[in-house]
CHARMM-style PDB file with segment names, atoms N, HN, CA, C and O in Angstrom:
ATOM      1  N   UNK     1       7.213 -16.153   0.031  1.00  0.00      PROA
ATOM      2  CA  UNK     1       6.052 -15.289   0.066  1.00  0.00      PROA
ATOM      3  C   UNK     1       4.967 -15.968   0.901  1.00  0.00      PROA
ATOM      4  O   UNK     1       4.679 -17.129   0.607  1.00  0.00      PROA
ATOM      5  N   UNK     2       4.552 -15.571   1.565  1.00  0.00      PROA
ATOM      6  HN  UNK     2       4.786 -14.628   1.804  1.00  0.00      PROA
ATOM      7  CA  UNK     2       3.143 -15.599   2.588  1.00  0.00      PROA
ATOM      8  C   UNK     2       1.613 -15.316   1.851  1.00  0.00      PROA
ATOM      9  O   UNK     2       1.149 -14.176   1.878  1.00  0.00      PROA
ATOM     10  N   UNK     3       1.032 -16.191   1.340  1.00  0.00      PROA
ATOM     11  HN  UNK     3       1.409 -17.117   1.318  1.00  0.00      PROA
ATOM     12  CA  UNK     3      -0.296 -16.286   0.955  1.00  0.00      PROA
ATOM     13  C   UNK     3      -1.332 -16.103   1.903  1.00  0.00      PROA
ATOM     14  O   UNK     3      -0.989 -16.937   2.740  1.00  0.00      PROA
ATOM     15  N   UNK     4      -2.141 -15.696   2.250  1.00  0.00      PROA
ATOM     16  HN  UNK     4      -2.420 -15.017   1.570  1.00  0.00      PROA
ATOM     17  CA  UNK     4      -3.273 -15.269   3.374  1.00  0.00      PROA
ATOM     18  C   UNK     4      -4.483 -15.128   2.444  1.00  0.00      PROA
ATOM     19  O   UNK     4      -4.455 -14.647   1.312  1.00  0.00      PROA
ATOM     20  N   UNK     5      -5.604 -15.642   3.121  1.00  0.00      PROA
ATOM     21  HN  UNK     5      -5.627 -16.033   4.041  1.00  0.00      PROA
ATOM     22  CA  UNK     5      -7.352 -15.663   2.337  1.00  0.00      PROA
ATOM     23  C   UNK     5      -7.143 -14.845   3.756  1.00  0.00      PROA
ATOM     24  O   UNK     5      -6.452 -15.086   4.746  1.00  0.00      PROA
ATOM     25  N   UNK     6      -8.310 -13.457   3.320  1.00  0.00      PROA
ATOM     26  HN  UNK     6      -8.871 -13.261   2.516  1.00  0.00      PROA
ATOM     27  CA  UNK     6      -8.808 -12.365   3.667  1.00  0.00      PROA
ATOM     28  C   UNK     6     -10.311 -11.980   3.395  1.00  0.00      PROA
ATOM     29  O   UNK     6     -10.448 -11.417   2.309  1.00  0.00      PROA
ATOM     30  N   UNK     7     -11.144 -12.098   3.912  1.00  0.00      PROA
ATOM     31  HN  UNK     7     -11.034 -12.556   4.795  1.00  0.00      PROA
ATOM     32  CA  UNK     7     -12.511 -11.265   3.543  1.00  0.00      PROA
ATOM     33  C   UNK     7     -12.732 -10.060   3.581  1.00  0.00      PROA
ATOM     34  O   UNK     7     -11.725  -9.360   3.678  1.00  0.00      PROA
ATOM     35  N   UNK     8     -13.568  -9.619   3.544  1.00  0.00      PROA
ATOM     36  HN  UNK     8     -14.386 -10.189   3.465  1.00  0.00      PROA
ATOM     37  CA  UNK     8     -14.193  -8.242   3.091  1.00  0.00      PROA
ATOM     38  C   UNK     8     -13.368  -7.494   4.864  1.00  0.00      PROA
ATOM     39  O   UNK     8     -13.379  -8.204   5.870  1.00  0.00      PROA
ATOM     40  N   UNK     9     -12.922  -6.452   4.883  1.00  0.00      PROA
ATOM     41  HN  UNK     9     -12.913  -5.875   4.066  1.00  0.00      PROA
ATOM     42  CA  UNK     9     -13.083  -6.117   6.655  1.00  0.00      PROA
ATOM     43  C   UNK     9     -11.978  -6.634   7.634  1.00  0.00      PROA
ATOM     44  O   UNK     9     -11.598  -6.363   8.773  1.00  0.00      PROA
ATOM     45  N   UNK    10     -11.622  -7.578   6.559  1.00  0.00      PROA
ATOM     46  HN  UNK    10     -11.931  -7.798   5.634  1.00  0.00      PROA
ATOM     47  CA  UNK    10     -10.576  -8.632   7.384  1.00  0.00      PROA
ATOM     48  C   UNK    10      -8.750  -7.932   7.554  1.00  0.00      PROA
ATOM     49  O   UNK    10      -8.195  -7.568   6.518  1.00  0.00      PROA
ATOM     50  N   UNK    11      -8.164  -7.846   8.609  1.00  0.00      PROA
ATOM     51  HN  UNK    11      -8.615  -8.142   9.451  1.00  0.00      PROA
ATOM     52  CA  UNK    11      -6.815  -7.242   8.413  1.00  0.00      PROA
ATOM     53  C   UNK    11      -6.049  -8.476   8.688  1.00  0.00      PROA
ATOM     54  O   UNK    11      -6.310  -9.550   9.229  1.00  0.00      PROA
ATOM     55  N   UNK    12      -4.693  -7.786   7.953  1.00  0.00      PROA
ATOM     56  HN  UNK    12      -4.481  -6.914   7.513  1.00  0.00      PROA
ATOM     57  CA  UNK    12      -3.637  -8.953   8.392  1.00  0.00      PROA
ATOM     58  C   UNK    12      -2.495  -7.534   9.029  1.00  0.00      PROA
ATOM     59  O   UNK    12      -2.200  -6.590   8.296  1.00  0.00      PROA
ATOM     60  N   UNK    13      -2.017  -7.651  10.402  1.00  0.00      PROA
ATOM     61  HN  UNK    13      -2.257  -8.418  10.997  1.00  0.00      PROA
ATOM     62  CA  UNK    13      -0.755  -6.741  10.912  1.00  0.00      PROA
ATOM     63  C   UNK    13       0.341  -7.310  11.180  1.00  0.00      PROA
ATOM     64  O   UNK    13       0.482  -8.378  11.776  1.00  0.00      PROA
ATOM     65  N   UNK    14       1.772  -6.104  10.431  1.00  0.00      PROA
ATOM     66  HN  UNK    14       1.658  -5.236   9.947  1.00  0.00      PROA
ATOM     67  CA  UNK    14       2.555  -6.826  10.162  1.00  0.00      PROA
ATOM     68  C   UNK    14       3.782  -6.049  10.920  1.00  0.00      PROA
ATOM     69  O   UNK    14       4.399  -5.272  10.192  1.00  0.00      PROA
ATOM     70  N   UNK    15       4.211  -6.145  12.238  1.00  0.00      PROA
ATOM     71  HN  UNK    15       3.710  -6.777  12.830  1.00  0.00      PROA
ATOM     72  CA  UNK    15       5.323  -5.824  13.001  1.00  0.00      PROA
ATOM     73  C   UNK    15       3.926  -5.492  14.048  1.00  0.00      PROA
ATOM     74  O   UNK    15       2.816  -6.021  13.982  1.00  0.00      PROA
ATOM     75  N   UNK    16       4.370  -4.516  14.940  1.00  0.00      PROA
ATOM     76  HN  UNK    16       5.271  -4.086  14.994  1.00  0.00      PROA
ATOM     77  CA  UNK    16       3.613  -3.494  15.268  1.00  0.00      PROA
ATOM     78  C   UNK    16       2.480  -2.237  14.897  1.00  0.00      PROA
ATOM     79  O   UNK    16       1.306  -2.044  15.216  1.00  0.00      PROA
ATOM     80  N   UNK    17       3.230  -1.680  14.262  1.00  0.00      PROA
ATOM     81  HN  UNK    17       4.183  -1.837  14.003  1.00  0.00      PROA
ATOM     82  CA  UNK    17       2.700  -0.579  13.687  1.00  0.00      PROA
ATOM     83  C   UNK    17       1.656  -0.302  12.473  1.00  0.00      PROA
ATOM     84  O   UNK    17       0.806   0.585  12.396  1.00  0.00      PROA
ATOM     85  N   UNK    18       2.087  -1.681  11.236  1.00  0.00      PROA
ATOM     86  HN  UNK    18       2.778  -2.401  11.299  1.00  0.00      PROA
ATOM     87  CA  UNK    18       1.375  -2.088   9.689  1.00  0.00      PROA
ATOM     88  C   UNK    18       0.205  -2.339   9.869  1.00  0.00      PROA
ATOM     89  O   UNK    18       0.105  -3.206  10.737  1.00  0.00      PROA
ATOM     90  N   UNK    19      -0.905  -1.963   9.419  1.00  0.00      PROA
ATOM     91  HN  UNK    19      -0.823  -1.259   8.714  1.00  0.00      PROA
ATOM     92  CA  UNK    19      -2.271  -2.721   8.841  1.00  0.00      PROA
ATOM     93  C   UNK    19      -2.565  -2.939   8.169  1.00  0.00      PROA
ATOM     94  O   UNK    19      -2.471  -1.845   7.613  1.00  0.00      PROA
ATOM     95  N   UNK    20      -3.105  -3.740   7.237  1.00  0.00      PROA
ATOM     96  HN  UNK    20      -3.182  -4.629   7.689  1.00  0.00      PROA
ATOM     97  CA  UNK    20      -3.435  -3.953   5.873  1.00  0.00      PROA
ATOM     98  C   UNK    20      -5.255  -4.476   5.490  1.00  0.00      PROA
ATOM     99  O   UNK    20      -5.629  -5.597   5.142  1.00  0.00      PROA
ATOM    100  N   UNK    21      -5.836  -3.625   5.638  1.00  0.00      PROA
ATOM    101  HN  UNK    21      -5.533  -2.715   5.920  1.00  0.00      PROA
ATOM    102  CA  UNK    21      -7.184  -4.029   5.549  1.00  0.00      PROA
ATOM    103  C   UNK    21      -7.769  -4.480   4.121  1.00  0.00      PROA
ATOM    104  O   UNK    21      -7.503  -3.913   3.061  1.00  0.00      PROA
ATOM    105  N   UNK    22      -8.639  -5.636   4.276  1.00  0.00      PROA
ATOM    106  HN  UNK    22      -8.855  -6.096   5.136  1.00  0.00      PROA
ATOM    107  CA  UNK    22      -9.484  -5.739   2.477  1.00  0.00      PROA
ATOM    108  C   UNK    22     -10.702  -4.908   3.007  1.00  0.00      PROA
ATOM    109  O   UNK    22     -11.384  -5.130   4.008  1.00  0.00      PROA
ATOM    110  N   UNK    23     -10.812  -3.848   2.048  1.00  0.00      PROA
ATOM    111  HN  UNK    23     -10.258  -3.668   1.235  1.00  0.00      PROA
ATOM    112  CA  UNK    23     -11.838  -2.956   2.408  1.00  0.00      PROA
ATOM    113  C   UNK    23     -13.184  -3.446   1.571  1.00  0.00      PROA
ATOM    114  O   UNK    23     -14.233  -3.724   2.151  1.00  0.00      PROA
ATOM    115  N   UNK    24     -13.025  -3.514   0.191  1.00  0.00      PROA
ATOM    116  HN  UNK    24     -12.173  -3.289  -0.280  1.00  0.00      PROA
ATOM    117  CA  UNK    24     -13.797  -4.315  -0.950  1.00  0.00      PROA
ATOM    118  C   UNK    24     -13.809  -5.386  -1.502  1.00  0.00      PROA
ATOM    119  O   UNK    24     -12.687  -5.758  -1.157  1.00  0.00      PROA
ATOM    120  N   UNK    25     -14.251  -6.310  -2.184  1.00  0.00      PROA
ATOM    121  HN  UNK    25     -15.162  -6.008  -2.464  1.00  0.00      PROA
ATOM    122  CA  UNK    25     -14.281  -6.946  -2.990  1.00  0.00      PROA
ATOM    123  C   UNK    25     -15.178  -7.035  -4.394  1.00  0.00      PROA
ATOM    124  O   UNK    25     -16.395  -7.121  -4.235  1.00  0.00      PROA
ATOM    125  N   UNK    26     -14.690  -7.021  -5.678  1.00  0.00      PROA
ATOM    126  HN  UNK    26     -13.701  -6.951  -5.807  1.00  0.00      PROA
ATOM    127  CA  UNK    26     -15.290  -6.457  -6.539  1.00  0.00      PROA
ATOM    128  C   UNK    26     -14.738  -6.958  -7.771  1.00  0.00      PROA
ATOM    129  O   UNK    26     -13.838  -6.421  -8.417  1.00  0.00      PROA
ATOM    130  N   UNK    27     -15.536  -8.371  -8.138  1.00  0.00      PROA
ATOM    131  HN  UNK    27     -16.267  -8.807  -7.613  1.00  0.00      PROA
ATOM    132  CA  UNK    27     -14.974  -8.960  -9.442  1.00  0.00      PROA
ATOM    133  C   UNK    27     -13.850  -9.530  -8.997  1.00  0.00      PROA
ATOM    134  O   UNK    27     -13.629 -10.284  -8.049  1.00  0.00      PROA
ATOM    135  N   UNK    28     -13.107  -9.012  -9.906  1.00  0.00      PROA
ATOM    136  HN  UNK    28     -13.287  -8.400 -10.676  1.00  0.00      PROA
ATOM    137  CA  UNK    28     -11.080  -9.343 -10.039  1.00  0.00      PROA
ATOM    138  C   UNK    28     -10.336  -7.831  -8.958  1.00  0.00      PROA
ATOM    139  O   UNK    28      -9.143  -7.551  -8.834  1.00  0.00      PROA
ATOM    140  N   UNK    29     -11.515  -7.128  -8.347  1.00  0.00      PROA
ATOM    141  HN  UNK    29     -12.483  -7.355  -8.448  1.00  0.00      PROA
ATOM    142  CA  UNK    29     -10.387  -6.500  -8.124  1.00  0.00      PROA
ATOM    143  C   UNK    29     -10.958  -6.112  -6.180  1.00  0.00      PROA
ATOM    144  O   UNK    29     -12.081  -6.184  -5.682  1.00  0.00      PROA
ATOM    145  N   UNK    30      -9.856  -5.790  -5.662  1.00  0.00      PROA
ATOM    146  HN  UNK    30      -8.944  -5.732  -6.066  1.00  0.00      PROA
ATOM    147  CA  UNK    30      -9.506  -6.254  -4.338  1.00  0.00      PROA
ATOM    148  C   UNK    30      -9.358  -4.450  -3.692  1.00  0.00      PROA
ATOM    149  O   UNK    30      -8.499  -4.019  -4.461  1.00  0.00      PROA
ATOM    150  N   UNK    31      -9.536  -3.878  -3.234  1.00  0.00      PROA
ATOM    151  HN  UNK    31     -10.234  -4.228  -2.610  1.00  0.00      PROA
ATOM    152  CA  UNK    31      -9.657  -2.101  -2.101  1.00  0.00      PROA
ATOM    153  C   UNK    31      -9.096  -2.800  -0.949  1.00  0.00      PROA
ATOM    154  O   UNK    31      -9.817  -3.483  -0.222  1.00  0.00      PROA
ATOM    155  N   UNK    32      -7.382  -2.612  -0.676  1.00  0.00      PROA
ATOM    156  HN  UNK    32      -6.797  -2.057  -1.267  1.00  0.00      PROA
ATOM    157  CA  UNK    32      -6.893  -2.585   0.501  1.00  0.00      PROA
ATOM    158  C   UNK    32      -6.891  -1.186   1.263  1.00  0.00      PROA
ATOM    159  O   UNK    32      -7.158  -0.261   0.496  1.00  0.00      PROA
ATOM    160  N   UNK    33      -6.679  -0.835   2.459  1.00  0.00      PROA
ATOM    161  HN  UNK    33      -6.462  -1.587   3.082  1.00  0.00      PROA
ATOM    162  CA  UNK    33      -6.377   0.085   3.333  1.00  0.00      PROA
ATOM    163  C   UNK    33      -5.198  -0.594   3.763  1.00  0.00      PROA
ATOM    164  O   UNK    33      -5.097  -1.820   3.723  1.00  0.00      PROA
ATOM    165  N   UNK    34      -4.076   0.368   4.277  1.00  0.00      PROA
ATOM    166  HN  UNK    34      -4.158   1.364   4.310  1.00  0.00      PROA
ATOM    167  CA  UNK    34      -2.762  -0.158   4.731  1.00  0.00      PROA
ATOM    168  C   UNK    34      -3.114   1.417   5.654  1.00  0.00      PROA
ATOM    169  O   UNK    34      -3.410   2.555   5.288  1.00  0.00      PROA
ATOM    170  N   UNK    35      -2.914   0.807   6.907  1.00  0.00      PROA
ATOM    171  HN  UNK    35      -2.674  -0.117   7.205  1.00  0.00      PROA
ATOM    172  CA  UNK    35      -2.250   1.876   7.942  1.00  0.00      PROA
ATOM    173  C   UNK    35      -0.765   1.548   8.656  1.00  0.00      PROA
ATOM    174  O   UNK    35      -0.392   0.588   9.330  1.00  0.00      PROA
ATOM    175  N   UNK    36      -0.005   2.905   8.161  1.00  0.00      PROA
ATOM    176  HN  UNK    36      -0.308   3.686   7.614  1.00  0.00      PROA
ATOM    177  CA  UNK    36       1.250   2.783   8.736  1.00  0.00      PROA
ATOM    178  C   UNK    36       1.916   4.155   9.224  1.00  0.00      PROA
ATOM    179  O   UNK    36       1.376   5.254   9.094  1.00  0.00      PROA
ATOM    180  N   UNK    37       3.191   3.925   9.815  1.00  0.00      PROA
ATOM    181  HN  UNK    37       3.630   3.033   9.921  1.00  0.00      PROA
ATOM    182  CA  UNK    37       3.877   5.646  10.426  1.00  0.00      PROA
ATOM    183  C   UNK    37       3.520   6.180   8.815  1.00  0.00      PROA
ATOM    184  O   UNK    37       3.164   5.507   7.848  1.00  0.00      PROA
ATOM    185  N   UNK    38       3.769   7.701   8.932  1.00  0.00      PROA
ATOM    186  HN  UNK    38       4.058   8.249   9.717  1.00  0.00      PROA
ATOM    187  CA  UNK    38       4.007   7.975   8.435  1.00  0.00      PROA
ATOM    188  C   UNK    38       5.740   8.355   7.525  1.00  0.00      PROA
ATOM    189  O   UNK    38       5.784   9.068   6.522  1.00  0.00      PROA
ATOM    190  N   UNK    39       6.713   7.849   8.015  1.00  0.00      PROA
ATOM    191  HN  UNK    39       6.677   7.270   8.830  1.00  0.00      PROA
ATOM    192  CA  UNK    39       7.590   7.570   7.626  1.00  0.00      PROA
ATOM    193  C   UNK    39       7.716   6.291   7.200  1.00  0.00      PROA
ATOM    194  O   UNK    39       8.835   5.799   7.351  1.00  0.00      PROA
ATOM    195  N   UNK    40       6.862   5.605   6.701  1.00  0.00      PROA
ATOM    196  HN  UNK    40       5.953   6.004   6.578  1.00  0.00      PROA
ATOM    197  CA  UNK    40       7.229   4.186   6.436  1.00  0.00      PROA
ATOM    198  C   UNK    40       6.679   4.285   4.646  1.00  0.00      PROA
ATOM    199  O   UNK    40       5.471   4.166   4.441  1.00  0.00      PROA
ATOM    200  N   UNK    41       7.410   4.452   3.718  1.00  0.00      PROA
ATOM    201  HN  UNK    41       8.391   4.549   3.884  1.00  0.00      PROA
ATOM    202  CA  UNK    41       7.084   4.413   2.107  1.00  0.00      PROA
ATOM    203  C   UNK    41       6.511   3.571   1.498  1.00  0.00      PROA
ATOM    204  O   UNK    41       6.999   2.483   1.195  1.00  0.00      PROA
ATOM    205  N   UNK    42       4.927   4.111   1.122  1.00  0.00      PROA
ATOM    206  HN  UNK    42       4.531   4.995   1.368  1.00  0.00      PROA
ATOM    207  CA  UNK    42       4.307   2.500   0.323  1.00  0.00      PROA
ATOM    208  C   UNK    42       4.596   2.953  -1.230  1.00  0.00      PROA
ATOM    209  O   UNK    42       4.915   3.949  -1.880  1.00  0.00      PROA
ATOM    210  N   UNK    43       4.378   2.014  -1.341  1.00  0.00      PROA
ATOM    211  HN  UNK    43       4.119   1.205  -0.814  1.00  0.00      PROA
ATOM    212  CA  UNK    43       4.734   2.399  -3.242  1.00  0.00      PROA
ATOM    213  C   UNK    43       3.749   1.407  -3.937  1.00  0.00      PROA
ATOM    214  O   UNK    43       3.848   0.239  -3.563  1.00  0.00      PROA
ATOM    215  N   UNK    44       3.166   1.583  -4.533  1.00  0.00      PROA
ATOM    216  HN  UNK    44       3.086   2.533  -4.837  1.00  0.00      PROA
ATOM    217  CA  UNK    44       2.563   0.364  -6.050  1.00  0.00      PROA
ATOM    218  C   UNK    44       3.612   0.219  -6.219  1.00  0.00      PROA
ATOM    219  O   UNK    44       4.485   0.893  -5.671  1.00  0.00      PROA
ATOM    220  N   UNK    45       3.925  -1.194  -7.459  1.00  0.00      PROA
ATOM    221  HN  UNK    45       3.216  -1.741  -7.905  1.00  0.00      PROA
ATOM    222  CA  UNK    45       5.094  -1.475  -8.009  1.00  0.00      PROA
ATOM    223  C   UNK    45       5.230  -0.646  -9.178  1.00  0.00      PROA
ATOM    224  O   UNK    45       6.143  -0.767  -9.995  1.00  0.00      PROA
ATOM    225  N   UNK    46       4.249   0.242  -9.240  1.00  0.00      PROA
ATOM    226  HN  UNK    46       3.508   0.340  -8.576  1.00  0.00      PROA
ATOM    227  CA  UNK    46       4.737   0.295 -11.378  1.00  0.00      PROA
ATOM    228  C   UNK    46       5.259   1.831 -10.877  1.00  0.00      PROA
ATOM    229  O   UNK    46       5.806   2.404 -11.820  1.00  0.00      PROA
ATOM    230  N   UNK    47       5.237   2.457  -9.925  1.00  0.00      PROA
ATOM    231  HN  UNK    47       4.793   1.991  -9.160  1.00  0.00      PROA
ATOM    232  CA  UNK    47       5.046   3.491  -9.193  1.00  0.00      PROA
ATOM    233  C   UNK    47       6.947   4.195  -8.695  1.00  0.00      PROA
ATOM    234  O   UNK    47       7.672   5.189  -8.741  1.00  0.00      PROA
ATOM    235  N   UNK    48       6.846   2.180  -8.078  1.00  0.00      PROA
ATOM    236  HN  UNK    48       6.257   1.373  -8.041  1.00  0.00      PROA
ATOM    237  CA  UNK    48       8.450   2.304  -7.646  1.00  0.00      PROA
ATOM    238  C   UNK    48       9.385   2.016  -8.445  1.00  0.00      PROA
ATOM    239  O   UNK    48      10.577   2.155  -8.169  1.00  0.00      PROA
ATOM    240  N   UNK    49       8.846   1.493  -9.753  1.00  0.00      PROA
ATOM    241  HN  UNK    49       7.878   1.380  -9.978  1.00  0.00      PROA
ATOM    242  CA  UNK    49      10.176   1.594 -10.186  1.00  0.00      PROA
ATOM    243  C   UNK    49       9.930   2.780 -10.738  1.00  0.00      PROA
ATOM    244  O   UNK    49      10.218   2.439 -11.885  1.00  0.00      PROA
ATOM    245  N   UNK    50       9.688   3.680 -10.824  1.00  0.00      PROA
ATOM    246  HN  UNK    50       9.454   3.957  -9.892  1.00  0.00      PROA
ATOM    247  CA  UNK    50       9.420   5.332 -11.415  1.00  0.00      PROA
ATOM    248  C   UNK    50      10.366   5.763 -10.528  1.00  0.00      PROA
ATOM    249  O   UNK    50      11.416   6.315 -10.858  1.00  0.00      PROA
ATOM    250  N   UNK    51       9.964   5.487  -9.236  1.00  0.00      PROA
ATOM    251  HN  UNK    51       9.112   5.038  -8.968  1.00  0.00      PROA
ATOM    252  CA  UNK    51      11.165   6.211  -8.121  1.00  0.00      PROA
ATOM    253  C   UNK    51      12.426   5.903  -8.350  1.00  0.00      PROA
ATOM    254  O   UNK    51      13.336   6.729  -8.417  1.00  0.00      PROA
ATOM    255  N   UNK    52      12.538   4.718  -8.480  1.00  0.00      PROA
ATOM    256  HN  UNK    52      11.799   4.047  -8.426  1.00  0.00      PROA
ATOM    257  CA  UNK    52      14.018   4.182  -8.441  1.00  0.00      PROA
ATOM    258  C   UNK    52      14.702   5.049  -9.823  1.00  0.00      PROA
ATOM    259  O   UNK    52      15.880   5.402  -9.872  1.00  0.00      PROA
ATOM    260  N   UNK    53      13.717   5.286 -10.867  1.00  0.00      PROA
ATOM    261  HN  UNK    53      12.759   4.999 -10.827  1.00  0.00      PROA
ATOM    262  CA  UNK    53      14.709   6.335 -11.866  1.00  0.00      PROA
ATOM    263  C   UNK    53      14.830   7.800 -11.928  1.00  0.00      PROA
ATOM    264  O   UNK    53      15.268   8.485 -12.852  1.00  0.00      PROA
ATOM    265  N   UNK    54      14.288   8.224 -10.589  1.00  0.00      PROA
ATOM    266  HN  UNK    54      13.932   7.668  -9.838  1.00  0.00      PROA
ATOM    267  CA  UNK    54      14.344   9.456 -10.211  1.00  0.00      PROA
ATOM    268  C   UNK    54      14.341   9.666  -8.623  1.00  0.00      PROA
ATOM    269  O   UNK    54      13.495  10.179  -7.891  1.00  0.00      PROA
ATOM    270  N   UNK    55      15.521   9.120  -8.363  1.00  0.00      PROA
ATOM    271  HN  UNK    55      16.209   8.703  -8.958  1.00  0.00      PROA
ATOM    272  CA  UNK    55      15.668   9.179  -6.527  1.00  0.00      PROA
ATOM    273  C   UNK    55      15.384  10.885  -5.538  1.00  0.00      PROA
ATOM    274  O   UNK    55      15.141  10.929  -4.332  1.00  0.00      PROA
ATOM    275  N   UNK    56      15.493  11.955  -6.348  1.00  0.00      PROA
ATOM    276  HN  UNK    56      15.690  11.919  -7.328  1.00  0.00      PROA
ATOM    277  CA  UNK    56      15.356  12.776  -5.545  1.00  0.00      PROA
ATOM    278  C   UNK    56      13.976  13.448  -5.456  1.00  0.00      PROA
ATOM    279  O   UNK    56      13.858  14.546  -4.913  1.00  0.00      PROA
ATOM    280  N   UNK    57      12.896  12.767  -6.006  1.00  0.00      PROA
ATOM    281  HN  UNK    57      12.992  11.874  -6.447  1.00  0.00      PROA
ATOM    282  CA  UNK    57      11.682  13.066  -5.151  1.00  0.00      PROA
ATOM    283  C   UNK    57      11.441  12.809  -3.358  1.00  0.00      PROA
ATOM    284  O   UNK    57      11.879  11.894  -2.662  1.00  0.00      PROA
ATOM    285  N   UNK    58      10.595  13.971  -2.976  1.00  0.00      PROA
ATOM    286  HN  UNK    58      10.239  14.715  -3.542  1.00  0.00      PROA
ATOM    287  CA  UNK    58      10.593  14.031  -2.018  1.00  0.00      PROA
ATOM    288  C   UNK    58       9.498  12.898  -0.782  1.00  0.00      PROA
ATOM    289  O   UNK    58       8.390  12.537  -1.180  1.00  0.00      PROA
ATOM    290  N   UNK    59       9.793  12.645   0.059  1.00  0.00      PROA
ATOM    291  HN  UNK    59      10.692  12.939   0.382  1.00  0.00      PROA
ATOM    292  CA  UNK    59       8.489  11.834   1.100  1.00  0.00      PROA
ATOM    293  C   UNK    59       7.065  12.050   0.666  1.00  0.00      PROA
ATOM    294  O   UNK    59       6.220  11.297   0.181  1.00  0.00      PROA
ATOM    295  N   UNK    60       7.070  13.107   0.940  1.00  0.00      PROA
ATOM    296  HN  UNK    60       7.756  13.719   1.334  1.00  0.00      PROA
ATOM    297  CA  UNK    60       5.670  13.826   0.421  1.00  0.00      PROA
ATOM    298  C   UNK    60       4.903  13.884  -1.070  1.00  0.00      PROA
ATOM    299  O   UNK    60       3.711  14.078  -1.313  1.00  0.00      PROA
ATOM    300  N   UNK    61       6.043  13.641  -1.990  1.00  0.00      PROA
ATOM    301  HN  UNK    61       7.011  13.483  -1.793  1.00  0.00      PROA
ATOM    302  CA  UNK    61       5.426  13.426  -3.315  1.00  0.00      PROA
ATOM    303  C   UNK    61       5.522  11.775  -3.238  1.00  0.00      PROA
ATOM    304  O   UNK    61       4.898  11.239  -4.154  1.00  0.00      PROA
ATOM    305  N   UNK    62       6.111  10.958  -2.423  1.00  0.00      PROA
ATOM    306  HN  UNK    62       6.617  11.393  -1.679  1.00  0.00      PROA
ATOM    307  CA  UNK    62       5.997   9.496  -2.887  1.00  0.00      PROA
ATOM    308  C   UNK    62       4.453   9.508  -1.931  1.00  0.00      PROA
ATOM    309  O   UNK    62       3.680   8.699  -2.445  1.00  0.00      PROA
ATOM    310  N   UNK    63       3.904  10.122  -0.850  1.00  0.00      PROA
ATOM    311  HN  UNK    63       4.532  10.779  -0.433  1.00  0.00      PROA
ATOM    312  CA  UNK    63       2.923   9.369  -0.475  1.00  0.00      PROA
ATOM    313  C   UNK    63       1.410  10.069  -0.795  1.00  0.00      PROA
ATOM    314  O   UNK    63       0.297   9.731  -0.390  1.00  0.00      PROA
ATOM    315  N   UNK    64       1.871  11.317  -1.794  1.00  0.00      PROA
ATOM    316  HN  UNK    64       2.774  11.592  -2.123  1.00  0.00      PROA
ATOM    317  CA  UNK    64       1.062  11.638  -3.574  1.00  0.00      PROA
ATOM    318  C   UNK    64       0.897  10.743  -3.944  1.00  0.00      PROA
ATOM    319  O   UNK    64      -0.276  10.380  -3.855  1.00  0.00      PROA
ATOM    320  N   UNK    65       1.889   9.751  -4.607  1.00  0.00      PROA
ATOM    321  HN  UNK    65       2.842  10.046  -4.678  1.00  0.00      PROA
ATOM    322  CA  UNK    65       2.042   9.121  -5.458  1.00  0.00      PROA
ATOM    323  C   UNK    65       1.185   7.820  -5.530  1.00  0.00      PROA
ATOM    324  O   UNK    65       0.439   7.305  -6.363  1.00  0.00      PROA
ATOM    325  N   UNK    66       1.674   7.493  -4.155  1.00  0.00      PROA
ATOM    326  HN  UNK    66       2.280   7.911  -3.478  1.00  0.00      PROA
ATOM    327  CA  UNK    66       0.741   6.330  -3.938  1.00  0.00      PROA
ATOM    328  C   UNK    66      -0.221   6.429  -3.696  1.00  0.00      PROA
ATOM    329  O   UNK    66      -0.773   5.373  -4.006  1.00  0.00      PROA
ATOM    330  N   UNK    67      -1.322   7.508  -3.029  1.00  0.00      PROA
ATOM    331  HN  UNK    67      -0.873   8.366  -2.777  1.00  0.00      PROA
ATOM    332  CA  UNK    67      -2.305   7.971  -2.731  1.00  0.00      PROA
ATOM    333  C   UNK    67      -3.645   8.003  -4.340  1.00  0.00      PROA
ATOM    334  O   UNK    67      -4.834   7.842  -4.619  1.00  0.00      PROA
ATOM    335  N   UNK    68      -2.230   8.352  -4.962  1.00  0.00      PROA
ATOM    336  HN  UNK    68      -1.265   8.483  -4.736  1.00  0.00      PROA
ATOM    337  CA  UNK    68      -2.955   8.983  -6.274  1.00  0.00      PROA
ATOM    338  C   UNK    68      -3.834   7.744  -6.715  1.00  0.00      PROA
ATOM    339  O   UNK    68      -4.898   8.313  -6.960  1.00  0.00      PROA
ATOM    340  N   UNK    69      -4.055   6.340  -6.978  1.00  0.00      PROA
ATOM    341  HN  UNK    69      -3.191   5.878  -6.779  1.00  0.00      PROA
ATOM    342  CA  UNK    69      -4.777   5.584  -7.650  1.00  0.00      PROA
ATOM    343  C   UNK    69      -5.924   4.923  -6.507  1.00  0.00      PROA
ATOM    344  O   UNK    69      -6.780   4.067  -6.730  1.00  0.00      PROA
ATOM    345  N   UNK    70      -5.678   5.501  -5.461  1.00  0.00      PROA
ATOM    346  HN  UNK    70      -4.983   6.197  -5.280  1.00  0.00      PROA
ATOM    347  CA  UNK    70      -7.408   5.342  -4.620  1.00  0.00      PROA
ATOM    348  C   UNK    70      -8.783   5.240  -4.581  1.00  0.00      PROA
ATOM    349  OT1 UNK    70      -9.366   5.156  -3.499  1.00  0.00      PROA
TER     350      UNK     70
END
């Protein structure tokens, strides 16, 4: 695993296409932005394993899904 210190604004890009911005900082808790294709699936973890026990949701409800805790 790859550890990186990030500030407020600060991105780390990962191939080409990935962005991963720290948008906030706030206490214990951290507001990333990730820009990517839109074919590329982000998931929270508590999120994906939800998927993994129900594989036939669609693209569009996984990037609901992840959208949803913004």
């Amino acid at each position: 695993m790859l550890v990186l210190s990030r500030k407020s604004m600060q991105s780390v890009t990962i191939g080409s296409d990935i962005r991963i911005t720290v948008i906030r900082l706030e206490g214990n808790q951290v507001r990333i932005g990730i820009e990517a294709p839109r074919d590329v699936r982000i998931l929270r973890d508590e999120l994906a394993e939800g998927y993994e026990a129900t594989p036939s949701r669609s693209a569009e409800s996984l990037v609901e899904l992840a959208s949803a805790g913004a």
